[in-house]
C-alpha positions in Angstrom: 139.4 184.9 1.3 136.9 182.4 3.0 138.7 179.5 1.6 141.6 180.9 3.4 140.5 181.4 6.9 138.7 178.3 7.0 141.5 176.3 6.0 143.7 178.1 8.8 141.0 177.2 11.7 141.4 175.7 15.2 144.9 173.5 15.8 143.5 170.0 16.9 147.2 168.2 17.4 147.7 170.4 20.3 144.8 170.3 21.8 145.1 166.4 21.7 148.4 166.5 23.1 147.0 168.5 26.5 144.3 166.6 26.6 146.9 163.6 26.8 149.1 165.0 29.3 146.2 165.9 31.0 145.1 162.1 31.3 148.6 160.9 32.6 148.8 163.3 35.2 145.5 162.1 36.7 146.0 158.5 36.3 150.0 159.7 38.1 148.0 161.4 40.9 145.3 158.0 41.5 148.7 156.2 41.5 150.3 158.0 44.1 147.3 158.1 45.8 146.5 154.6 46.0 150.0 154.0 47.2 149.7 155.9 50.1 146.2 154.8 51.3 147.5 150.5 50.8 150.9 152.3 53.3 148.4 153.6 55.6 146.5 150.6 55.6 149.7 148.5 56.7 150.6 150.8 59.6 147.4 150.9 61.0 146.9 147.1 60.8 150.7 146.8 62.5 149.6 149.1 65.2 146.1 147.4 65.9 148.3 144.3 66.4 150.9 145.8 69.0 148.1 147.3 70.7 146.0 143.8 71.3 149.7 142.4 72.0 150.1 144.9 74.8 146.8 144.7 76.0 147.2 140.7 76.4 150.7 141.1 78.3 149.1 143.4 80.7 146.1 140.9 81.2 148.9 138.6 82.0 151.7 139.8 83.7 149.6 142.4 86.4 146.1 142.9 87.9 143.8 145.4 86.4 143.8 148.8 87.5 142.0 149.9 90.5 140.4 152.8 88.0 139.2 151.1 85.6 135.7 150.8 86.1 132.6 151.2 83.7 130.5 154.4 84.1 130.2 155.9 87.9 129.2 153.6 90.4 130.7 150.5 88.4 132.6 148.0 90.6 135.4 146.5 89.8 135.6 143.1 87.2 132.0 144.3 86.5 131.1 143.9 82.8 129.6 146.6 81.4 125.8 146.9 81.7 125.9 144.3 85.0 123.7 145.7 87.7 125.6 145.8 91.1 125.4 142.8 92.8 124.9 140.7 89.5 127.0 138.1 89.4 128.9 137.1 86.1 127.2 135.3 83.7 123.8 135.2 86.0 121.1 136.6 83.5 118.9 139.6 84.6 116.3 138.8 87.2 117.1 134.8 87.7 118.8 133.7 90.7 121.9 132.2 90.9 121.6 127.9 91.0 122.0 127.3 94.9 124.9 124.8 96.0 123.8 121.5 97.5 123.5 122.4 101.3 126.9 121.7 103.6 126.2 120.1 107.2 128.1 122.1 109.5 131.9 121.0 110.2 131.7 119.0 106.7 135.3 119.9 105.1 135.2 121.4 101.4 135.3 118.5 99.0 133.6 116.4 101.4 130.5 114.8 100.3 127.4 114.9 101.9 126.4 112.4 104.5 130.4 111.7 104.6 131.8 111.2 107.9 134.9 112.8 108.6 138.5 110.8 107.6 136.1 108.5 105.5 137.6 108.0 102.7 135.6 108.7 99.1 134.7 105.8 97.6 134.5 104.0 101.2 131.7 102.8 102.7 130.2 103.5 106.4 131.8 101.4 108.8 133.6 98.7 106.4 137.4 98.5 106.2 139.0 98.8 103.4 139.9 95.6 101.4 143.8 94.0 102.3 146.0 93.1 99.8 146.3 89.2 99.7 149.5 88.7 101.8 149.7 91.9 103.4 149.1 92.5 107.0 147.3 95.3 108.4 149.6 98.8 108.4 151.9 97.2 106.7 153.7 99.8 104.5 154.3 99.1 100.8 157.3 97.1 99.9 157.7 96.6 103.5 158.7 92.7 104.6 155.7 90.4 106.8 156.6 90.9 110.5 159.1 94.0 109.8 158.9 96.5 112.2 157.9 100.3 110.5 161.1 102.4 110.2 163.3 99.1 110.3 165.8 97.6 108.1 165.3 94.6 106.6 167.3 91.8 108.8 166.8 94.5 111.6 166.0 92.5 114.8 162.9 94.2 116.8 164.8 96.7 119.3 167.5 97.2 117.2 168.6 100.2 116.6 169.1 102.0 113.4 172.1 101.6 111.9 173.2 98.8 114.2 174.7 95.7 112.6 173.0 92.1 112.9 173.6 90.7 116.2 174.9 93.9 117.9 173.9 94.3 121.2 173.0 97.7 122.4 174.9 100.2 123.2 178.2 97.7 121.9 180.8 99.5 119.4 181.0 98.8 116.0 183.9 95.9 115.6 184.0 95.3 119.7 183.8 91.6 120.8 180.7 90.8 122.8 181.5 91.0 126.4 185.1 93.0 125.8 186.0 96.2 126.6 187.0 98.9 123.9 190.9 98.9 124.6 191.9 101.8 126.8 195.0 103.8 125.9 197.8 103.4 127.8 197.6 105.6 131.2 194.3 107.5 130.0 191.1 107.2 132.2 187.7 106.6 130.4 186.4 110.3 129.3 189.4 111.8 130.5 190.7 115.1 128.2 194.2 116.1 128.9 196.3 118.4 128.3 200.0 119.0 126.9 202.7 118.0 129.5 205.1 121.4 130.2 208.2 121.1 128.6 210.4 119.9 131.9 208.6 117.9 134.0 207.9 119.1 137.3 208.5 115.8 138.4 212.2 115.2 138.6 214.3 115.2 141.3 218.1 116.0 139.4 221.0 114.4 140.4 220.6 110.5 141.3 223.1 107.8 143.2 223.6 104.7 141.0 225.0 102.0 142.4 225.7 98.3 140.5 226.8 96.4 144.0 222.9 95.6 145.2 221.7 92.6 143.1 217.7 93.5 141.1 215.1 92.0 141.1 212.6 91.9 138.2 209.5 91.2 140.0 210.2 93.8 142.8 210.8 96.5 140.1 207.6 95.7 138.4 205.6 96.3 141.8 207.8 99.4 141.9 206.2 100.6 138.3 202.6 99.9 138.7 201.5 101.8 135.7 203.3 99.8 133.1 201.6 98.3 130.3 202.6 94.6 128.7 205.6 94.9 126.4 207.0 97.9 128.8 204.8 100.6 127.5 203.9 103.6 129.6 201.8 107.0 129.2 201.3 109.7 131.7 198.3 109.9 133.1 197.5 113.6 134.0 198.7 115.0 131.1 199.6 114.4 127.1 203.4 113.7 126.7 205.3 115.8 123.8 206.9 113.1 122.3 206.3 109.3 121.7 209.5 107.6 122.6 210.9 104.1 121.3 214.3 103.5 123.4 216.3 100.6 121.5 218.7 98.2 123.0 220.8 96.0 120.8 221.2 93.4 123.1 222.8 89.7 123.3 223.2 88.1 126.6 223.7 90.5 128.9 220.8 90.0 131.3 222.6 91.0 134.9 223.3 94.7 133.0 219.5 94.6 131.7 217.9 94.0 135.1 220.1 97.3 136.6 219.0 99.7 133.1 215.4 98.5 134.2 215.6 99.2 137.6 216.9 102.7 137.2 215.3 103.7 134.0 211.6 102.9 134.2 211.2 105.4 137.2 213.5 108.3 135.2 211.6 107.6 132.3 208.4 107.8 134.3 209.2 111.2 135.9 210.0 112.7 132.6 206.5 112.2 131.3 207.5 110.5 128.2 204.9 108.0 126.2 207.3 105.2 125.9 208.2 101.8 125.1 211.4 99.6 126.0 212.5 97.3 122.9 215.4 94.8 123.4 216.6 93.9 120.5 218.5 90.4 120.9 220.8 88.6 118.5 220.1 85.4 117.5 222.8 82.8 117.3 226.6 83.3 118.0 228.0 85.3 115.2 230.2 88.4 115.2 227.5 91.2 117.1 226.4 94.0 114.8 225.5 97.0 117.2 224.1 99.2 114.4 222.5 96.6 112.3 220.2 96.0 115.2 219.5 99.6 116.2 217.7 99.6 112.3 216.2 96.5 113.3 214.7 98.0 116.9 213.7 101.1 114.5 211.9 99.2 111.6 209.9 96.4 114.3 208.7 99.2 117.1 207.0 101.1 114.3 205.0 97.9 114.1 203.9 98.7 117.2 203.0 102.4 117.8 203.8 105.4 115.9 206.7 106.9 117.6 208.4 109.9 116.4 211.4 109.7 118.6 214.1 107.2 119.2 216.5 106.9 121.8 219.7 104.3 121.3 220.7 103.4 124.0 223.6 100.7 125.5 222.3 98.6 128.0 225.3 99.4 130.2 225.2 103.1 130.2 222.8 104.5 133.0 222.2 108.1 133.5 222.9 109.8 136.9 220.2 112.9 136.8 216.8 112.7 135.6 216.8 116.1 133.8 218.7 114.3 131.4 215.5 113.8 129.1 215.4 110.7 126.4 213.4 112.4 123.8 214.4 114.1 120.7 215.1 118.0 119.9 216.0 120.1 117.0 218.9 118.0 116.1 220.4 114.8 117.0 221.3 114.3 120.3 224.2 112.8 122.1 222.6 112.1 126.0 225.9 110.3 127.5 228.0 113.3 127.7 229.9 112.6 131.0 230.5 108.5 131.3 232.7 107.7 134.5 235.1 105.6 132.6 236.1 108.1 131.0 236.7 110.6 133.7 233.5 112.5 133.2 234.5 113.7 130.0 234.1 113.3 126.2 236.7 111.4 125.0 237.1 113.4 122.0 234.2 115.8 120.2 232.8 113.5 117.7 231.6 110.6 119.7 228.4 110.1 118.9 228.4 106.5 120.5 226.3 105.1 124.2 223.0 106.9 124.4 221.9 108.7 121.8 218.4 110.0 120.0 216.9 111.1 116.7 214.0 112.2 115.2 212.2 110.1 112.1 212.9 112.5 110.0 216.6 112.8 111.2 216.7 109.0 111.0 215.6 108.5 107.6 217.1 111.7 106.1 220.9 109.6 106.9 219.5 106.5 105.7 219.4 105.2 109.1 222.6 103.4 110.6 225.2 101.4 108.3 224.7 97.2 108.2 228.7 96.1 107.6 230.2 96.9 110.8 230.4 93.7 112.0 232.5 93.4 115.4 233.1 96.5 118.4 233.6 100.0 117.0 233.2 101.9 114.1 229.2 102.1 113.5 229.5 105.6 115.5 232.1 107.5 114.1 229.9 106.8 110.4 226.6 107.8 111.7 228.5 111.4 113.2 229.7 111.2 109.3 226.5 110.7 108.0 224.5 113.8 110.1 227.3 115.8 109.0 227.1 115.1 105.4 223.1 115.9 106.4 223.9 119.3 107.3 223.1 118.2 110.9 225.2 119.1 114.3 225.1 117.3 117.1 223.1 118.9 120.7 224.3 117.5 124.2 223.1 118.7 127.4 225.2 119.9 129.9 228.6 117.9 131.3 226.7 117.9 134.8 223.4 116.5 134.1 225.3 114.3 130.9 226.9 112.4 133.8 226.2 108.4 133.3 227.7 105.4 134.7 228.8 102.2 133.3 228.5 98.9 134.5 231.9 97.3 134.3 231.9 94.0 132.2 234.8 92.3 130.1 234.6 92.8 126.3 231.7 90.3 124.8 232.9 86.9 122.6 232.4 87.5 119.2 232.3 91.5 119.6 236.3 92.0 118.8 237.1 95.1 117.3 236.6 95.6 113.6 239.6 95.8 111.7 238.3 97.2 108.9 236.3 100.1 110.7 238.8 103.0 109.8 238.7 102.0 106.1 235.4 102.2 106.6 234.6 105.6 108.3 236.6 106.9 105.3 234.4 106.3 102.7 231.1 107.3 104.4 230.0 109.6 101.7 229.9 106.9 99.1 228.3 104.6 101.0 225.8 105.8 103.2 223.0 105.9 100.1 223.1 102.3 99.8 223.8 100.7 103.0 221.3 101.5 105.8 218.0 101.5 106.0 216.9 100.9 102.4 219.6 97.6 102.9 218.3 96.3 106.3 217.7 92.2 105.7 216.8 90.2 108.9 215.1 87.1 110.0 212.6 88.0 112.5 213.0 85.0 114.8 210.4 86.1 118.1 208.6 88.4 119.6 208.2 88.1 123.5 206.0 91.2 125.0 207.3 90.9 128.8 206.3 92.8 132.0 209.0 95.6 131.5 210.0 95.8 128.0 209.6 93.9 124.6 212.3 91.1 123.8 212.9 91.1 119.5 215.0 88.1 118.8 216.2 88.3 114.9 218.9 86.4 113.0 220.8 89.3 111.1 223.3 86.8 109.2 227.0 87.0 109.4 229.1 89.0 107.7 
């Protein structure tokens, strides 16, 4: 029976096996343990370091608070244990190291015994050494004998700005000793105003007579405000329009004294800036009327920038003033009435005598054809030509239209054109290439008279 029990005593396997499991779980629970005490570890060192971050913005960005003081009674920027009073970085009991003594009125960062505008480095009452070549206040880079705010080449008492050998007060590009030209028929400093749009100056209807004979130097006393070349602007006020009037022209100097005589005064009263441009034929060959309106056209551009033209005859002479030589909305046809022909318009598309466009009315028909060589014709194709345009002709009224001409016998070498109807016909296929953008012509001289400007070309033969 002993053998028995003893050999059925305590199970050792399983209390090896707990005392195993036993050891795991502790060394499970130091694992877990040391785990989270390294992950503390992290997130307290990660918030130490935003903290100091913070801390260092603050210093940087703002002043330190008013409240922030250490203990009661602690001022503030006082480090902690400083006795008020204390300043930083003094030790306990020692005074503070006493700053060399200023002399009253010395400036900070003055020495001592320095006088005031000495400067450092500079001794007491000796000048300061001169560069070799340099003359006393002489500025850097600035030339020997060159005045201090001057150019160089800048004469002394020149004025800034002023070109070498200017005098004072003279205009840049004015001659020495010349005037500044003066516009025609404006006083120096003078602003004016627009002229009305009917002058108050004219008078209406006018008696023309051709039986008294003119003379030239009697009608330029008459017109005392003319310039040279027959130029003329009012002078109380700023005409609308700036009027070339054209006369193709070839001996005919009887009918050119009366146009000047009668016009210069109308043309005066109307307040127009104008010029007179007689445009003469050189030579002997068959005339060309519209050839040398393009001429008159092309040449007083030259001159002046007019934006109106007037065409005029030299024969054909206006008998009221309110019959105004400028230019309106569309072309216009001025000698409405003509005496030789009763007072009436020979038939409703004459565009011929006295006439006036615009630039832009000009160039938008090409300007006047260049092949009617010989009387008649050239008018009938510019009517064509506005009317192709899209253009209608204006007139003024028969009563103020009313001209006169001065009776003459047909010119030499101005017969009628017997190829003018042949012409007129074909208008639309031409007009694009023969005008304006075809004009050829010699210019032959220029002659700027007392009442007008005399053009003298060659304009070939046909």
């Amino acid at each position: 029976m002993k053998l028995d029990v003893f050999k059925s005593g305590p199970n050792f396997s399983l209390l090896q096996r707990t005392c195993k499991l036993v050891v795991l779980l502790c060394l499970l629970h130091i694992s877990v343990t040391v785990v989270f005490y390294v992950r503390s570890l992290d997130i307290r060192f990660a918030f130490v370091q935003n903290q100091q971050s913070a801390n260092s913005g603050t210093q940087r960005t703002g002043p330190e608070p008013e409240d922030k003081k250490d203990g009661a009674g602690g001022q503030l920027g006082q480090e902690p244990g400083q006795d008020p009073g204390q300043e930083p970085g003094q030790e306990l009991g020692k005074e503070p190291e006493q700053e060399p003594r200023k002399e009253q009125g010395q400036e900070p960062g003055q020495e001592p015994g320095q006088d005031p505008g000495q400067e450092p480095g500079k001794e007491l009452g000796k000048e300061p050494e001169q560069e070799p070549g340099k003359e006393p206040g002489q500025e850097p880079g600035q030339d020997p004998g060159q005045e201090p705010g001057k150019e160089p080449g800048q004469e002394p008492g020149q004025d800034p700005g002023q070109d070498p050998g200017q005098e004072p007060g003279q205009e840049p590009g004015q001659e020495l000793g010349k005037e500044p030209e003066q516009e025609p028929g404006k006083e120096p400093g003078q602003e004016r105003h627009k002229c009305p749009e009917t002058s108050p100056l004219l008078v209406g209807p006018l008696r023309v007579e051709f039986n008294i004979p003119v003379n030239l130097d009697q009608v330029k006393e008459d017109n005392p405000n003319l310039q040279p070349g027959g130029r003329y602007k009012p002078k109380d006020c700023e005409a609308l329009q700036k009027v070339a009037v054209i006369i193709p022209f070839r001996k005919r100097e009887e009918h050119l004294k009366y146009w000047l005589f009668y016009l210069h005064p109308i043309l005066q009263r109307q307040q127009l800036d104008y010029g007179v441009y007689v445009i003469n034929q050189d030579g002997d060959e068959i005339f060309n009327r519209a050839k040398l309106l393009n001429v008159g056209y092309v040449e007083a551009l030259k001159e002046y920038d007019y934006d109106c033209f007037v065409f005029s005859d030299v024969d054909l002479i206006p008998m009221d003033d309110r019959n105004t030589y400028r230019c309106f909305s569309q072309p216009r046809h001025l000698s409405v009435a003509v005496d030789k022909f009763g007072f009436r318009l020979p038939y409703d598309t004459i565009f011929g005598g006295v006439s006036s466009m615009s630039k832009e009315q000009y160039l938008k028909i090409n300007g006047f054809p260049n092949n009617y060589w010989g009387w008649g014709g050239e008018d009938d194709d510019i009517y064509n030509r506005l009317r192709t345009k899209g253009m209608s002709i204006s007139r003024p009224s028969g009563e103020v239209g009313k001209c006169r001409m001065i009776r003459h016998q047909r010119d030499k070498q101005n017969e009628p054109n017997p190829q003018r109807f042949n012409r007129i016909a074909h208008t639309r296929e031409t007009m694009h290439k023969d005008g304006f953008n075809s004009l050829s012509y010699k210019l032959v001289r220029v002659d700027k008279l007392d009442l007008f400007t005399m053009i003298t070309v060659d304009v070939g033969k046909p």
